[in-house]
Every structure is written in structure tokens, then in C-alpha cells.
ZAGU-991641 format. One line per 8 residues: number of its first residue (from 1); their letters; for each residue x, y, z of N, C-alpha, C. Coordinates in Angstrom, 1 decimal. Layout:
% residues N
NUM> A> X/Y/Z/X/Y/Z/X/Y/Z  ... .
END
This chain:
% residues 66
1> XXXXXXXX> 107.8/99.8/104.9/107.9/99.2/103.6/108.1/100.3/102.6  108.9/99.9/101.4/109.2/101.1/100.5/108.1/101.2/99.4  108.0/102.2/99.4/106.6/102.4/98.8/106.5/101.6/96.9  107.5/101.6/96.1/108.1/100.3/95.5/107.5/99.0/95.4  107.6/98.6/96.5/107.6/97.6/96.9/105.9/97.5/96.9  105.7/97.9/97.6/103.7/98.0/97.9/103.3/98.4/96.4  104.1/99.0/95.4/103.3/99.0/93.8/103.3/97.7/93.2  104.7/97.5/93.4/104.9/95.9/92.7/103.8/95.4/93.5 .
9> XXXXXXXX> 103.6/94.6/94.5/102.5/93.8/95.1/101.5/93.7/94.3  101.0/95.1/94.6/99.7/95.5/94.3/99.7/94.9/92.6  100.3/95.4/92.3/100.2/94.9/90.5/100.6/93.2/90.3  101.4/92.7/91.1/101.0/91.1/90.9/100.3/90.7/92.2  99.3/91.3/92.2/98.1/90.7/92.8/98.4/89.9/94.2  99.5/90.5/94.6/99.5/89.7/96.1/98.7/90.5/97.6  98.8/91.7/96.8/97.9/92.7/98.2/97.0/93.7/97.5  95.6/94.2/98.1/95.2/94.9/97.4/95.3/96.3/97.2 .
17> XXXXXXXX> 94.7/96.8/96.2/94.9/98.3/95.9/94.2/99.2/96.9  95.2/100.3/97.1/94.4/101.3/98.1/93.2/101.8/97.5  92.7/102.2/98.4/91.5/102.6/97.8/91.6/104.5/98.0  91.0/104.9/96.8/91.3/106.3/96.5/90.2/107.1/96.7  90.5/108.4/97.8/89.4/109.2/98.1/89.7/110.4/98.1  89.1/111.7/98.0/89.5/113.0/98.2/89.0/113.4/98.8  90.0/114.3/99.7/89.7/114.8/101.1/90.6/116.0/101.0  89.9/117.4/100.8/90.0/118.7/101.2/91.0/118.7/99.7 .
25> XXXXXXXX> 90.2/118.3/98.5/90.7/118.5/97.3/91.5/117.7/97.2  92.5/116.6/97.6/93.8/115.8/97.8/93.4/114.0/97.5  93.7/113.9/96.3/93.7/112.6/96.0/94.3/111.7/97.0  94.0/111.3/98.2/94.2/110.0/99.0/94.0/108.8/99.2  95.3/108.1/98.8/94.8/106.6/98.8/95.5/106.0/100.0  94.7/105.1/100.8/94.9/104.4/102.2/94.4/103.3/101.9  94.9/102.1/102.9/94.2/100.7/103.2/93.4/100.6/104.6  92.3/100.2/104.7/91.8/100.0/105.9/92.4/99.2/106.7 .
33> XXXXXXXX> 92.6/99.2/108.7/93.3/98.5/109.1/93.6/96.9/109.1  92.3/96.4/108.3/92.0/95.0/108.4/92.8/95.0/107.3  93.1/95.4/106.0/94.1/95.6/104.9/95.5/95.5/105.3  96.3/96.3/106.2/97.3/96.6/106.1/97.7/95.5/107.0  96.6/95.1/108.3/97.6/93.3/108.8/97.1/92.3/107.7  96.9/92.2/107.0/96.8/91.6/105.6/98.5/91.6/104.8  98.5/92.7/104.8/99.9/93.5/104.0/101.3/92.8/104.9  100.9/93.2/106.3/102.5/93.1/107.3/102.0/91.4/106.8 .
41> XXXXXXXX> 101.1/90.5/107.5/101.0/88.8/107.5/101.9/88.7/106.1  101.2/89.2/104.8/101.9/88.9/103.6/103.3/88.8/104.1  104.1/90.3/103.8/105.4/90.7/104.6/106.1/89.6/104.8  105.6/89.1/106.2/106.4/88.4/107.1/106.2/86.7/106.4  105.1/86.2/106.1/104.9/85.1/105.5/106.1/84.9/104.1  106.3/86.1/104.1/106.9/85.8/102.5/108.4/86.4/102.2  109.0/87.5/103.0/110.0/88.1/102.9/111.0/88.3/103.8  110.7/88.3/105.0/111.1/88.9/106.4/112.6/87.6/106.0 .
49> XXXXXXXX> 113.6/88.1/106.0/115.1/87.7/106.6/115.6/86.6/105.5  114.7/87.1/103.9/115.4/86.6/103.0/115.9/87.6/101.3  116.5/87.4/100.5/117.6/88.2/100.0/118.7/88.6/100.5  119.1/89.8/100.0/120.4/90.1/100.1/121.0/91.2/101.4  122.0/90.8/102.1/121.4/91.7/103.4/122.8/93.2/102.8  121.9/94.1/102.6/123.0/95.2/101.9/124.0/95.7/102.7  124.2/95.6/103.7/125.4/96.5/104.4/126.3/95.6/104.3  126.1/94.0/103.8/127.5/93.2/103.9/127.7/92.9/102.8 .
57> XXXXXXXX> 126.5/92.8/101.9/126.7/92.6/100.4/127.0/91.3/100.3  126.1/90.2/101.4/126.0/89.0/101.2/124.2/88.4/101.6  124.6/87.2/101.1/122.9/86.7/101.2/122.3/86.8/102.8  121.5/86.9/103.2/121.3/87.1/104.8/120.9/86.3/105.3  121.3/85.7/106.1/120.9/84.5/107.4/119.9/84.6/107.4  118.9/83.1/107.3/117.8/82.8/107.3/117.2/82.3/109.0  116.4/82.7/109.4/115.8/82.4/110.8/116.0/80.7/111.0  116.4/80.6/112.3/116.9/79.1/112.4/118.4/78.7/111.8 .
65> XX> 118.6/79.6/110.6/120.1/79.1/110.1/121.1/78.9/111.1  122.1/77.7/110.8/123.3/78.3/112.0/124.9/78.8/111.2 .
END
């Protein structure tokens, strides 16, 4: 996922914010595993094989479409 993409979320409240820790001086922010199949379910519930598909520069076939 593009990292983009996981800001926007995060800021309209569809997934939560990483949580921020420092380790060996280094501001690191991660999701715990139960978080991130949180994130992919979101993903796929919500995006997976809809918009624009860029290499053809047309709308992209929807799962089931014929």
C-alpha cells in the first residue's frame, strides 16, 4: 500500500494511527499485527479492483463483471 494512502485513511478515520515509539533514538511508528489485518480487511472490503486501472487508462473491471 502507498504510504499516501495509509495517511489519508488514517486522517478520515477509517484505520488507526500507528502508534509511535523510539527505539535506538529513531522515531518509529508501526501497527500491531491485529491492526494491520484490520488495514488489509479494510483494503479489500473497500478498494481491491475498483478505480482507474493506469496502464490502460480506463475504469477497471469489477470482480464478477463480464
Amino acid at each position: 500500500m502507498n504510504r499516501g494512502t495509509l495517511q489519508r485513511w488514517v486522517r478520515a478515520g477509517f484505520i488507526p494511527a500507528p502508534k509511535a515509539e523510539i527505539i535506538d533514538g529513531k522515531l518509529v511508528k508501526c501497527w500491531t499485527e491485529k491492526e494491520i489485518a484490520k488495514i488489509k480487511e479494510f483494503k479489500t472490503e473497500s478498494y481491491r479492483g475498483k478505480g482507474m486501472d493506469r496502464r490502460k487508462g480506463s475504469r477497471a473491471k469489477q470482480k464478477g463483471a463480464k
